[in-house]
C-alpha positions, -999 to 999 in steps of 0.1 A, spaced: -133 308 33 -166 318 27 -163 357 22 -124 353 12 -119 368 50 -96 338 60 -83 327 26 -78 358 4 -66 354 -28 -28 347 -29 -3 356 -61 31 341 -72 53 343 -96 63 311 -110 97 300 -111 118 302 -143 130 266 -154 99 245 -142 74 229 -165 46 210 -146 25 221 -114 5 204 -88 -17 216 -62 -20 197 -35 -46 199 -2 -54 183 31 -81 195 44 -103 184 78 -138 200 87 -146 202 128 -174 215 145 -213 215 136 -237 236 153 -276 224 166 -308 222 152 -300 253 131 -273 238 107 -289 213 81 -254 211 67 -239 199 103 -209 220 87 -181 219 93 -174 182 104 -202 165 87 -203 189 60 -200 173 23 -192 203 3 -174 211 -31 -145 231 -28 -127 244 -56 -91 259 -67 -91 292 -89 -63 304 -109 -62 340 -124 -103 337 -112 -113 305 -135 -123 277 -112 -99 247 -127 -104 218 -98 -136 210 -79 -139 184 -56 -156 172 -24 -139 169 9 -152 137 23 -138 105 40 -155 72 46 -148 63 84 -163 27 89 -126 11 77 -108 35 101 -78 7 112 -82 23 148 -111 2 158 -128 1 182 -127 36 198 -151 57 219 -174 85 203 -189 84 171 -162 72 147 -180 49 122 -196 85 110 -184 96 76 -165 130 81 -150 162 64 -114 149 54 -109 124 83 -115 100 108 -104 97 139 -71 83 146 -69 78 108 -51 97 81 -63 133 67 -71 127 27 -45 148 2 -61 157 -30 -34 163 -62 -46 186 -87 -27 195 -120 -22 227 -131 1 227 -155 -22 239 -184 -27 267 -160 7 282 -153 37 298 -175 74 301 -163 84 336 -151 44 351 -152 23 358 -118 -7 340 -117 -33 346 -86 -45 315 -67 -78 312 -51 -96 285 -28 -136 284 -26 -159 265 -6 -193 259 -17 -220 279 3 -237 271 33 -267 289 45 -254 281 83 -215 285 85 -202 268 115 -174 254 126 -140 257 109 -118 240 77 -80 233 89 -65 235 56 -28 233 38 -30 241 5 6 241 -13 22 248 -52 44 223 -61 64 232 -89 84 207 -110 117 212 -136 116 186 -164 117 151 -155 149 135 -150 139 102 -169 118 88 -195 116 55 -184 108 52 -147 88 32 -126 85 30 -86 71 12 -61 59 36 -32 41 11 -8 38 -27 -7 -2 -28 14 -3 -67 17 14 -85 34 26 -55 59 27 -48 97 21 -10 86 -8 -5 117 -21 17 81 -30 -16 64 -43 -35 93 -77 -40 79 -64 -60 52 -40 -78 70 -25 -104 78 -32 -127 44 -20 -156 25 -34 -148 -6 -27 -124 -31 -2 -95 -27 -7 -57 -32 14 -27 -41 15 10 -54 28 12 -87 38 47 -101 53 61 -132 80 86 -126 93 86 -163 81 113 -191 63 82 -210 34 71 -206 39 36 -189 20 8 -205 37 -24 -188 64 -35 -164 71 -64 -151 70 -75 -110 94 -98 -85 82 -106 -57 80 -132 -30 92 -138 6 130 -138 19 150 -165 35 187 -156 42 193 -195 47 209 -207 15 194 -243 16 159 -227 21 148 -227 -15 118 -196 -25 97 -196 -46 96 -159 -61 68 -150 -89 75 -128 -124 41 -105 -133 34 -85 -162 12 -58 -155 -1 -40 -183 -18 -7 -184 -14 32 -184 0 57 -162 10 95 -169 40 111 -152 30 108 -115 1 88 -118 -4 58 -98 -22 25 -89 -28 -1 -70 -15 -34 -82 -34 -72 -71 -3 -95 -76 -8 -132 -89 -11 -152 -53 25 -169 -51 38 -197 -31 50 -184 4 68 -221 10 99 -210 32 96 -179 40 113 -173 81 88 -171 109 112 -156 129 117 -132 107 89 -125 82 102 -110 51 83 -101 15 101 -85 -12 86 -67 -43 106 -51 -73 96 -38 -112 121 -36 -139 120 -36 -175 94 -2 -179 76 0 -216 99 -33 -225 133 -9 -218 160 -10 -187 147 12 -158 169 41 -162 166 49 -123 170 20 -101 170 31 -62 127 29 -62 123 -4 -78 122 -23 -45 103 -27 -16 109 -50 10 86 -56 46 79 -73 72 44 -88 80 25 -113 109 17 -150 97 -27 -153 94 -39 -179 119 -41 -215 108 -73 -237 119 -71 -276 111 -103 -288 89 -127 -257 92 -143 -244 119 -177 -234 125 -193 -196 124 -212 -187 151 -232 -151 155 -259 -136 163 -274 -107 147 -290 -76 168 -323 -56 154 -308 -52 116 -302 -85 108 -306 -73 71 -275 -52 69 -252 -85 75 -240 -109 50 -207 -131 48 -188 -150 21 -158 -170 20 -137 -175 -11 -106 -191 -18 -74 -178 -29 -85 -176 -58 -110 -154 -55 -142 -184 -59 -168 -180 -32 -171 -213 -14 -195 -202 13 -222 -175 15 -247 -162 29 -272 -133 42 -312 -125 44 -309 -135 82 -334 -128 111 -334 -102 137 -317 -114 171 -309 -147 163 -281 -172 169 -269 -189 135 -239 -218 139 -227 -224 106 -200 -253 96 -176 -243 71 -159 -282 59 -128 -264 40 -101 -280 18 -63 -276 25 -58 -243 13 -57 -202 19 -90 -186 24 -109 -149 31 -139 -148 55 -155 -114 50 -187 -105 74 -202 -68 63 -223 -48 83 -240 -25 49 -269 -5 39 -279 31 43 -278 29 85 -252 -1 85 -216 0 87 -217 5 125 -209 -38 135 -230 -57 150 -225 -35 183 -225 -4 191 -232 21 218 -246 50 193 -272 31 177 -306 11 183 -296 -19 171 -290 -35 200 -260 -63 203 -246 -90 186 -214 -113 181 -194 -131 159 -170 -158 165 -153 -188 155 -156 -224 170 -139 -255 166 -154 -281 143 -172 -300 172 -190 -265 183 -174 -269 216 -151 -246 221 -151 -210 208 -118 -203 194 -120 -169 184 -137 -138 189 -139 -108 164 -147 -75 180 -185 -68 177 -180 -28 168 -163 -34 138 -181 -10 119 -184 -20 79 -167 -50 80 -142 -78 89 -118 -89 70 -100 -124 80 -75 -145 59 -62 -178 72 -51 -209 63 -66 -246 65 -41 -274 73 -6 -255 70 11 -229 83 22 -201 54 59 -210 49 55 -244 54 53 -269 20 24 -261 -1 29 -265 -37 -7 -263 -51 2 -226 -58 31 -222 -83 41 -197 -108 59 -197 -138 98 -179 -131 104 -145 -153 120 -155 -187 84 -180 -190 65 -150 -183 78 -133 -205 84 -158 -233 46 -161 -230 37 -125 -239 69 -117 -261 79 -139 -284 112 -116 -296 137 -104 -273 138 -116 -241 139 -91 -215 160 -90 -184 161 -71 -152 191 -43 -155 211 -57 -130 225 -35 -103 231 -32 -67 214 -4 -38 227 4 -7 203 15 18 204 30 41 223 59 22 239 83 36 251 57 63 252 64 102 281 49 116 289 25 84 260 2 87 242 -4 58 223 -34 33 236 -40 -1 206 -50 -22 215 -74 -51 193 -77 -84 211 -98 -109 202 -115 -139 208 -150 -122 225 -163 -90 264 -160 -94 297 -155 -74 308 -119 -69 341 -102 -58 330 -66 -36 353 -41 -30 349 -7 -12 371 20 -17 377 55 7 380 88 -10 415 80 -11 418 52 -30 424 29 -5 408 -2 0 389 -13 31 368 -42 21 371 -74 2 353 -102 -1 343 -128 -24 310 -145 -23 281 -161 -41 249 -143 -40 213 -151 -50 198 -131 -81 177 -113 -58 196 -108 -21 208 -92 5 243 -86 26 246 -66 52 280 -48 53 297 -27 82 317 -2 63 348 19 82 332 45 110 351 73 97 324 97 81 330 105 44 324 92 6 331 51 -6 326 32 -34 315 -3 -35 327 -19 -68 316 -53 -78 327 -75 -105 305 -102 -113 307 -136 -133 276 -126 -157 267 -91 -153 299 -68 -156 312 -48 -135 286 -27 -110 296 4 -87 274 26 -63 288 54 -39 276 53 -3 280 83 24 291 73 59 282 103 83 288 101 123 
């Protein structure tokens, strides 16, 4: 990549009919070579590299990847070391570049991919570097959810989970305007109907360009009633700029996640610190977000039992390993450090009643509960419901969700699939499904929730249906499923 012997220049023709164009990369760096290579290129190599079009350089950026959050902890070999890309076990980074300014339809333009120099090459760059090219976009008003981070069981997300504070999602515009606010649902599922939820309405407000995206800190909710035997969190936008979503199949997200321990009146921290007693600190705040308990400036190999008297409630312990040589825990093998722990006791100090692993490199990360179990009653959280959201910030119109129903998964294998409700209040409903014939082969009449779910077992015989609902308050609503064998 160096002397263009592995990575020539490459030229294409764009397509006619497109009108935006990305770049995107994952690259990883491996190998590193003695004494002899200051750079420790190619897998401890923080470089620039840089995309050329038609020989102007019109991205740079530096392929690097903090490792001391890697989810796959602990692990032999070195892997709290920041690395070229990646980590192991973890996830290679993907850089997005647009290059739209760059490109015309129908003319060739050359592509090149440069690294910055190294007096001591070593090593090698695994690289995929693609063109995306894009038509105009389908909608103008168009937002998606792409991941819900917390509460999940996604082993990705580990490090920030379990909790019983506040929730987080990806938020992403996929309409041609600018999107400046949209409003959230969320909360947990119950599909007992005498187990009342308690979902939340959020206005987030901001600005995202086609295919931009963020991360979202919901208001903390009240979790009262969600299933333990079957954990359940829901999330969905609606109402993009203050207009109906004109594409509705990825405003929700739904997942399932672990309940965070519960301890009775507090407990007490216990750890001792190894040689670099200065890189620690810890804080605990409460949900929302106030530190009740810090602390940090400790000795070098000493034992500290702390008692944390907490109030009924949801709380984050956070103990960091930081600094320039930190972020490798309070034990581990590749470093002079020498050992430490940290653990939990109960409030007499008698009994240790948890242990975190001591080669947690930069930090851990511990939500819980005092008193109650998330699910069970606890009403010092509550939130106002979506039309006093939104009465708060608008005082014209009132906006609702555009109420429709998604069937997932779609196609269908063997006529299984979940119809997805989103109404603008709970009502009774009369679903039919229809074959390519005309004929009917389902219905039912029911009362639904204004956000819920049904699971239906459509006909095994592979083809097109239609599911046509009429409802008491929101007209008549019809999506086409596939049922394949």
């Amino acid at each position: 990549m160096l002397d263009e012997t592995h990575a020539p220049p490459v030229s294409v023709t764009i397509p006619q009919n497109t009108s935006s164009y990305k770049v995107m990369a994952r690259i990883s760096g491996h190998g590193f070579g003695g004494a002899n290579n200051p750079d420790n290129c190619s897998e401890f190599c923080d470089k620039e590299h840089r995309v050329l079009i038609n020989d102007e350089q019109v991205h740079n950026f530096n392929v690097w990847k903090e490792c001391a959050l890697n989810p796959v902890f602990p692990q032999g070999g070195t892997w709290v070391y920041d690395r070229t890309g990646w980590c192991p076990g973890d996830v290679v980074n993907e850089y997005t570049m647009d290059v739209t300014d760059y490109l015309s339809p129908g003319e060739e333009a050359t592509f090149d991919y440069d690294v910055q120099y190294t007096s001591f090459p070593y090593g090698n760059w695994v690289t995929q570097v693609h063109l995306f090219t894009y038509g105009e976009p389908n909608f103008e008003n168009d937002a998606a959810l792409t991941e819900i981070i917390a509460p999940s069981d996604n082993f990705l997300h580990s490090r920030k989970n379990p909790i019983c504070g506040a929730p987080r999602v990806m938020l992403k515009n996929n309409g041609s305007a600018p999107l400046t606010e949209v409003y959230f649902n969320y909360g947990v599922i119950n599909d007992d109907p005498v187990a009342l939820t308690f979902p939340c309405d959020y206005k987030w407000e901001g600005e995202l360009a086609l295919g931009e995206q963020v991360e979202v800190e919901l208001p903390v909710f009240n979790w009262t009633n969600l299933d333990p035997d079957n954990t359940r969190f829901f999330v969905e936008v609606y109402n993009p700029n203050g207009v109906g979503d004109e594409y509705g199949k990825n405003n929700r997200l739904e997942t399932s996640f672990e309940i965070p321990p519960v301890h009775e009146s507090g407990f007490i921290l216990n750890f001792r610190t190894n040689s670099a007693a200065n890189e620690n600190s810890y804080t605990v705040t409460n949900d929302a977000g106030d530190i009740v308990y810090e602390g940090s400036g400790f000795t070098n190999n000493t034992t500290y039992n702390i008692a944390l008297d907490l109030d009924e409630g949801c709380y984050l312990l956070r103990f960091l390993d930081q600094g320039i040589y930190g972020e490798d825990g309070v034990s581990w093998w590749a470093n002079s450090d020498g050992t430490g722990y940290v653990r939990l006791k109960n409030p007499s100090g008698a009994t240790i009643i948890h242990t975190f692993e001591p080669d947690f490199g930069a930090e851990i990360y511990y939500q819980f509960t005092i008193d109650y179990s998330l699910g069970e009653e606890f009403f010092n959280v509550e939130c106002e419901d979506g039309v006093d959201v939104i009465n708060s910030v608008e005082e014209t119109e009132i906006l609702e969700p555009q109420a429709e129903v998604i069937l997932y998964p779609n196609p269908s294998v063997n006529g299984q699939t979940t119809l997805s409700w989103r109404l603008s209040e709970a009502q009774q409903v009369h679903l039919q499904v229809f074959n390519t014939l005309g004929e009917q082969v389902m219905n039912r009449t029911m009362f639904v929730e204004r956000f819920d779910q049904t699971e239906l077992q459509l006909p095994k015989v592979a083809g097109a249906y239609w599911v046509n609902v009429r409802t008491e308050k929101d007209g008549n609503l019809v999506e086409e499923v596939i049922v394949t064998d």
